[in-house]
C-alpha positions in Angstrom: 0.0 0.0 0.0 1.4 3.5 -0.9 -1.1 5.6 0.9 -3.8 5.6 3.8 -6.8 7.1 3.5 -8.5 7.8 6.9 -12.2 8.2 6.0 -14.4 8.2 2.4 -15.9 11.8 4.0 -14.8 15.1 2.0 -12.6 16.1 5.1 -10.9 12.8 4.8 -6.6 12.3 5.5 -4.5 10.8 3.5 -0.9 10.0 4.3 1.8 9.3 2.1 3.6 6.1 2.9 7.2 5.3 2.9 6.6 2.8 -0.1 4.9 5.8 -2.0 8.2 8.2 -1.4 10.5 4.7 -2.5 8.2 4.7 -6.1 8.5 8.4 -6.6 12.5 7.9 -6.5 11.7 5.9 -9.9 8.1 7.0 -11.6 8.6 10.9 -11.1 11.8 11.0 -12.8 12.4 8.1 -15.3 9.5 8.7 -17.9 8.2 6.5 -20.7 10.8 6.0 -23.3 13.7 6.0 -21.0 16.7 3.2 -21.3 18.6 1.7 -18.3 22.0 1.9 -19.1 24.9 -0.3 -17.5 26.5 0.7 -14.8 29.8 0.5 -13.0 29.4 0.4 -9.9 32.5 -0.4 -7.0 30.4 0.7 -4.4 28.2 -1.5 -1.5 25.6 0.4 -2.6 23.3 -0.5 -5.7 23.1 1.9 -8.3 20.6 2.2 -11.5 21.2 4.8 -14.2 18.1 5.8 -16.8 18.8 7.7 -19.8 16.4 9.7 -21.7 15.4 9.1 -25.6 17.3 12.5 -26.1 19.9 11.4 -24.0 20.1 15.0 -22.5 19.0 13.7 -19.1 20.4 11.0 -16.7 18.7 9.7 -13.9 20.9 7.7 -11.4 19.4 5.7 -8.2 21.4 4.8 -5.6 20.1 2.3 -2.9 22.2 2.3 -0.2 20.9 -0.1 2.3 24.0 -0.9 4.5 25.6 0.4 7.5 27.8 2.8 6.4 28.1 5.6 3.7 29.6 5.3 0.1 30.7 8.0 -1.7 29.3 8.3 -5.7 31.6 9.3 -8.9 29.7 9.4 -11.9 32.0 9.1 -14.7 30.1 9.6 -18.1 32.4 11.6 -20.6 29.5 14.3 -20.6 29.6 17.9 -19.8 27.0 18.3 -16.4 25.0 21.3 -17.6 22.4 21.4 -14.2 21.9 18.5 -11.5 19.1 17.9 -8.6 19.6 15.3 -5.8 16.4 14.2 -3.7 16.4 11.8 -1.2 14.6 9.6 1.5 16.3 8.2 4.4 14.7 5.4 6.6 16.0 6.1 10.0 15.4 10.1 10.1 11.8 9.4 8.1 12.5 12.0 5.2 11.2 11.7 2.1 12.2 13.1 -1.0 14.0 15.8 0.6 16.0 18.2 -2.2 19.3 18.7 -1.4 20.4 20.4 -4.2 22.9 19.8 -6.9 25.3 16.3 -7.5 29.2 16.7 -6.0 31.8 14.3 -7.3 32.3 11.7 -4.3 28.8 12.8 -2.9 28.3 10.9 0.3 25.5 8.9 -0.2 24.5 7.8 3.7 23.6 4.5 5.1 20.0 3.3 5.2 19.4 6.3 2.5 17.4 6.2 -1.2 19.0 9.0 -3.5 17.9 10.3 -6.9 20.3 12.5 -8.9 19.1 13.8 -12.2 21.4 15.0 -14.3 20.9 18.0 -17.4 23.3 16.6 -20.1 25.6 18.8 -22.2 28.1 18.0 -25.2 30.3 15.2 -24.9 33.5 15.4 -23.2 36.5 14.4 -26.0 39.6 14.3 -24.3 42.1 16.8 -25.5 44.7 15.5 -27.5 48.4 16.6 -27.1 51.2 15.5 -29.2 54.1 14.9 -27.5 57.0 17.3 -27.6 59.8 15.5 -29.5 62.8 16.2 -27.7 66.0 16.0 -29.4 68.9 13.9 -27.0 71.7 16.1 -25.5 75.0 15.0 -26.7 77.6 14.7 -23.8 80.5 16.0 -24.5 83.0 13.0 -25.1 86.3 12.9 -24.8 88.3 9.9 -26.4 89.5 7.1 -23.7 93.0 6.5 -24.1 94.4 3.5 -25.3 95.5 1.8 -22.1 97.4 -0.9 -24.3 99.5 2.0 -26.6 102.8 3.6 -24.5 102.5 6.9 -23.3 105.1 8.1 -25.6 104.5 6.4 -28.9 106.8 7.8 -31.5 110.0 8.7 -28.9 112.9 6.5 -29.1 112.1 3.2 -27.2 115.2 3.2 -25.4 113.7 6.2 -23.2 113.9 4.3 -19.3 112.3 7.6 -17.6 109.6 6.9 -15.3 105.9 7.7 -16.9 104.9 11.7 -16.0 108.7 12.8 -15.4 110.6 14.1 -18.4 114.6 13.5 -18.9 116.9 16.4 -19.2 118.6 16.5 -22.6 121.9 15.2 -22.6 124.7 17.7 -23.0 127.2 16.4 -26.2 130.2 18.8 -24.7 130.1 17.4 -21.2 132.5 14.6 -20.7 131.9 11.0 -18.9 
């Protein structure tokens, strides 16, 4: 039963019940013609999407009926032109209470029904960048020495001076 009617008289009450605010999350927003898209959802929370035949509108349900919060991303490669969150929560007995527009990582709060509807703009292309082709830098290189050629290729081979010292010329006037 969705509602209560107190009396068939003219003055008669009738009260809304929870299972009327828990249909409202679905029938006032998704209309006739709408698809249910797939979702991906890594939350604890169960999540249904609806998008219109125009696909300029978005409704997303979110039932969380755990013990402890989630927090939503909705990731649709869509610009978010305008956004309305409603939303009923068991424990406090509020129903289809606006709360205004959807937040990236929105907490969506144990024991809680929430309804975001979502205004669709253009679709989101990612930019694309080309990549800066950088040229190498070119270390300045010495030549290693040969390790296996003498130190003083091309001298007379009979030179017995130590490596790094030089020998004094020898004088042709002097006597032994």
């Amino acid at each position: 039963c969705l509602i209560e009617i107190s009396t068939w008289a003219p003055d008669a009450v009738i009260k809304r019940l929870p299972g009327h605010y828990i249909m409202m999350h679905f029938s006032k927003f998704i209309k006739n013609g709408y698809k249910r898209v797939d979702v991906t959802e890594e939350l604890s929370s169960k999540v249904g999407a609806f998008l219109s035949p125009d696909e300029n509108e978005l409704v997303v349900v979110v039932s969380n009926n755990y013990v402890k919060a989630d927090n939503l991303f909705i990731d649709i490669n869509r610009e978010i032109k305008d956004s309305k969150v409603y939303r009923s929560t068991k424990t406090t007995e509020t129903y289809m209470e606006e709360l205004g527009t959807y937040e990236p990582g929105m907490k969506i709060p144990a024991m809680t029904l929430t309804t975001i509807v979502l205004e669709l703009g253009d679709e989101i292309v990612p930019e694309v960048v080309e990549p800066e082709v950088v040229e190498p830098e070119t270390p300045d290189v010495t030549e290693p020495e040969d390790t296996n050629k003498p130190e003083n290729a091309g001298q007379d081979s009979t030179d017995n001076t130590e490596p790094g010292t030089t020998q004094e010329p020898e004088d042709s006037d002097s006597e032994e």
